[in-house]
Steps between C-alpha positions, in 0.01 A plus 500: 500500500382832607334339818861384628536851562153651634364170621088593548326258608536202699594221248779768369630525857561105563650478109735801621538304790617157338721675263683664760551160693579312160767761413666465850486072461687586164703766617645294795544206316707687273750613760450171656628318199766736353709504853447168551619345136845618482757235610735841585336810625625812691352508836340816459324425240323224736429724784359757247274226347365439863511813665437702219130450477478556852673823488304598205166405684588736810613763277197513322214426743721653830708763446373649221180562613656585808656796369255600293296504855712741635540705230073569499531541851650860412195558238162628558181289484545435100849544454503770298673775765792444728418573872817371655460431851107605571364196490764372815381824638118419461554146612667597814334776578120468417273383779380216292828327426655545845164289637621268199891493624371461866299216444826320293714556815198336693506199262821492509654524862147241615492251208831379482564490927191312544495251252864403590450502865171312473647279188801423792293446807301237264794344405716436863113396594430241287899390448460107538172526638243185441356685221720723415480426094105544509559851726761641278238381179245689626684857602656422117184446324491911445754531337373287204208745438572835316463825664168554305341207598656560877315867473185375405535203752554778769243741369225219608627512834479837536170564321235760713148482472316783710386331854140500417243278605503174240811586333745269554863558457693288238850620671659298689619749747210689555347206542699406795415839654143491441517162707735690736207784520732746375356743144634393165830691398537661158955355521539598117357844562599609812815690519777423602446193630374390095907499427572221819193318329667492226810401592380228648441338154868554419609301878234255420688411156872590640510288830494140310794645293727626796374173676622284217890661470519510879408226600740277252787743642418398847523144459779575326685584836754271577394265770856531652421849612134466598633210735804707619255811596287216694763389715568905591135480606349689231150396427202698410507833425841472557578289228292698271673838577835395522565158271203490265465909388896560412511135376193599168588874516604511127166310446352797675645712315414366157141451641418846599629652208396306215134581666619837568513543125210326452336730751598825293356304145208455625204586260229215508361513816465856515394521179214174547369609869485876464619637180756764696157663646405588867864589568679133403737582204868434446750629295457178231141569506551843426700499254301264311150760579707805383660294176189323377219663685542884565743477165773717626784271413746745604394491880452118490897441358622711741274252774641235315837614527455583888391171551822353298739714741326338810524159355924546455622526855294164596642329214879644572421397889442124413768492274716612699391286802498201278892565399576548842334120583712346228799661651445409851420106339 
């Protein structure tokens, strides 16, 4: 039973693998059956048998290894000596990682704006159009492709061959400007404008999922008011900026952050098109390169951690916005 333990090869790993998933089928049916047979139970002892597993699974794969996170982040590279605040230091400070914290704010101020804003514009567009459910279908379709296979999607387009005479370019885009009778561009290399590139995979993926939420709160307007605002003489742009913007603002809100946060998590695409190289990195990229690649775990927690304390004011934000929406309902 050794192998339970220090699983080796493959056929170890999927019996680990089943065990674990048989024990938590037995394990929940357990609890399920013990608060559930009693005619005459304390009430606690109910929520406990739901909850409790729960709690016990956040404790366990969250904040435990959450702390234990932070606490490396004060460590050097192996753990072995405490450095206390020198690895903030050399993440703020060092040339390298302020290119990586520049190109986060980058991601994150252009990402979530224009994938809303286009996601929006789609949406009041196509809002009971002729073929509105085919449009909306299409701009959606992204979103049901991972941001691997989105990366290696957009890598294609983007591929360079050197303008010689009989190569032909496989890239879409430089394939348009070769027709246009402009050179071949090298968009993952050059810098800066590889980080917009970039980007443009995330807005590419985001805009069918701002397109989706907004466009259900819009026709969830009540047609009292949209007729109300017509008979003032709004119509247009009008009615966009004054009925149909502060009528789906919590939408907004929830849209733009939950891709805010998305924004800042963002590993795959970096990590698919360029690997962090030619000056394209992010903070979740480099903390996984400094963890599991440059092995200074010390550096990459406290990267982790960063990225954790960036993540918390979004989050508090859209709470908060989404109390104040209950209230005001």
């Amino acid at each position: 039973m050794d192998w339970l333990l220090d699983a080796g090869t493959p056929a170890q790993k999927f019996g680990v693998m089943a065990v674990a998933i048989l024990l938590f089928v037995i394990v929940m049916a357990a609890i399920l059956f013990a608060v559930d047979r009693p005619k005459r139970i304390p009430r606690w002892v109910v929520a406990v048998g739901f909850v409790g597993p729960a709690l016990l699974g956040l404790a366990f794969g969250l904040v435990y290894p959450g702390l234990v996170t932070i606490k490396n982040s004060f460590y050097n590279r192996n753990g072995s000596e405490f450095v206390g605040l020198d690895n903030y230091i050399t993440a703020f400070t060092n040339e390298q990682f302020l290119v990586v914290l520049r190109n986060t704010a980058i991601w994150v101020l252009l990402a979530p704006l224009l994938s809303t804003v286009i996601g929006l514009v789609y949406a009041v567009v196509v809002d009971r159009s002729r073929f509105e459910r085919i449009s909306k279908a299409l701009i959606f379709l992204p979103m049901a492709i991972s941001m691997v296979g989105a990366s290696i999607i957009w890598r294609f387009v983007y591929e360079f061959k050197p303008d010689q005479p009989g190569v032909q370019q496989t890239g879409l885009l430089n394939q348009l400007l070769v027709w246009l009778g402009l050179p071949p561009q090298q968009f993952l290399i050059n810098q800066p404008w590889n980080t917009v590139f970039l980007i443009v995979i995330l807005i590419w993926i985001q805009s069918g999922f701002a397109m989706t939420l907004l466009s259900a709160a819009i026709k969830a307007i009540p047609d009292d008011i949209m007729e109300a605002a017509r008979l003032d003489g709004l119509h247009g742009m009008g009615m966009f900026r004054y009925i149909t913007v502060p009528s789906i603002r919590p939408a907004l809100v929830v849209v733009l952050t939950t891709i805010a946060i998305t924004t800042l998590k963002v590993f795959d695409i970096v990590r698919t098109t360029t690997a962090g190289q030619f000056g394209t990195s992010v903070v979740a990229n480099e903390f996984y390169t400094q963890s599991f690649r440059q092995n200074n775990a010390g550096l990459g927690a406290a990267l982790a951690v960063v990225l954790f304390l960036l993540v918390i004011p979004i989050i508090a934000y859209n709470v908060r916005q989404l109390r104040l929406a209950e209230e005001i309902r």
